[in-house]
N, C-alpha and C positions, 0 to 999 in steps of 0.2 A: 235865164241867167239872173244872179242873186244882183242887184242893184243897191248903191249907197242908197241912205235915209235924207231926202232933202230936208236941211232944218232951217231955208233961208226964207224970213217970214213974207218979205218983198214977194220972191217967186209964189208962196203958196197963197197968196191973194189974189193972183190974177186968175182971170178967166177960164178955163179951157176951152179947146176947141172940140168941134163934133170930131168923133174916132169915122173910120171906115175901117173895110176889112182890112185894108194897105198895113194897119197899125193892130196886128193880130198879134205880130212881138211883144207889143206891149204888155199886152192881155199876159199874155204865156210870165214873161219878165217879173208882171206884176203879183202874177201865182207862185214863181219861187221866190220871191224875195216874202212874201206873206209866210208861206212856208218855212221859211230860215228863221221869222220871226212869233212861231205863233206861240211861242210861251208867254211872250209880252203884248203881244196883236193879234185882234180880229179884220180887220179889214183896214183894206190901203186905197187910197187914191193916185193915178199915174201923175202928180204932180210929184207927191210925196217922195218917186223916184227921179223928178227933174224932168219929167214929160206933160204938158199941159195939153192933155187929152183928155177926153171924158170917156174915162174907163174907172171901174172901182171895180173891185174884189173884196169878196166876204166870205168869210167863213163859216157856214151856216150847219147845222145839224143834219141837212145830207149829205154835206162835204163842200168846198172851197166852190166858188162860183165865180165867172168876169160877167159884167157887165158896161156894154157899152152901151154911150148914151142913154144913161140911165132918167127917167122923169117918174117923178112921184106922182099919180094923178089923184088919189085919194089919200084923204087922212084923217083919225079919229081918234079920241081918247088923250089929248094935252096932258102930260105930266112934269113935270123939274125935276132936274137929275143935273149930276155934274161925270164930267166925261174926262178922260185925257185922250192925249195923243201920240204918238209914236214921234211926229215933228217937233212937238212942243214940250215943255217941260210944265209941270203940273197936273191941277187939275180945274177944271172951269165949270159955271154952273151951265144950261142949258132949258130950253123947252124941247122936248120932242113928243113924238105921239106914240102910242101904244098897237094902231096898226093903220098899216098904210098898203096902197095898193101900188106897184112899180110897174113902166113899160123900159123893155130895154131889146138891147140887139148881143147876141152871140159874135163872138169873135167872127162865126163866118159868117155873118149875116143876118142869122134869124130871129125873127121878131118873136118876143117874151111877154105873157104878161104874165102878174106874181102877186101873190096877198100874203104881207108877213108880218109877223104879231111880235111883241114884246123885245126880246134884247136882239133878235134879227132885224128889226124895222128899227129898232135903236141904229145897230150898225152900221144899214145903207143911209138912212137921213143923213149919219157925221159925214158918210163918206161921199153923199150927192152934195152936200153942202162944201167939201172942198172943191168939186170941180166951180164951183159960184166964186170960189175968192175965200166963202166965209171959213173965220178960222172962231175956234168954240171958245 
């Protein structure tokens, strides 16, 4: 199901909690609302739709992905760059890195790991960094 855009800066600062598979809707929820939005969006965070879970979704060059509980274990190559967001309005500057290594869980379960270079590992940092609170 397509999901409104949370734009309340309050909410997209806090926390999220760890997903389970209990919270697989989300996952799915959080792929058609990326979908309804991809001429303007690469990846969303489930805060973004008013669920403070730790699930993001990306849209990567083999096709949309969820991930839960996403953790970044590696990272290399420090750049500046400025970003927007789909919540916020503008655009902000940032550090991110140019490639980074992800652990994460599949909607049902299954454990991930991933090596993603340049505007892919751009994507997942914005989007591991809203489940943290941080907003860019």
């Amino acid at each position: 199901m397509i999901r409104p855009i949370n734009h309340n800066q309050a909410l997209l600062q806090q926390r999220a909690r760890q997903a389970t598979t209990a919270d697989a809707d989300i996952a799915r929820d959080l792929l058609a609302t990326l979908a309804a939005h991809r001429a303007e969006c690469v990846g969303m965070a489930a805060n973004m739709i008013g669920q403070p879970v730790a699930i993001i979704v990306a849209q990567l060059a083999a096709g949309p992905v969820a991930m839960m509980n996403p953790v970044i274990t590696r990272e290399g190559g420090p750049f500046e760059t400025e970003e927007g967001c789909l919540s916020l309005t503008g655009t902000r500057p940032t550090t991110r890195y140019r490639r980074i290594t992800v652990l994460w869980h599949t909607p049902s379960g299954e454990a991930q790991t991933g090596r993603f270079t340049g505007f892919e590992a751009q994507i997942i940092q914005h989007e591991c960094d809203h489940l943290k609170g941080i907003l860019i």
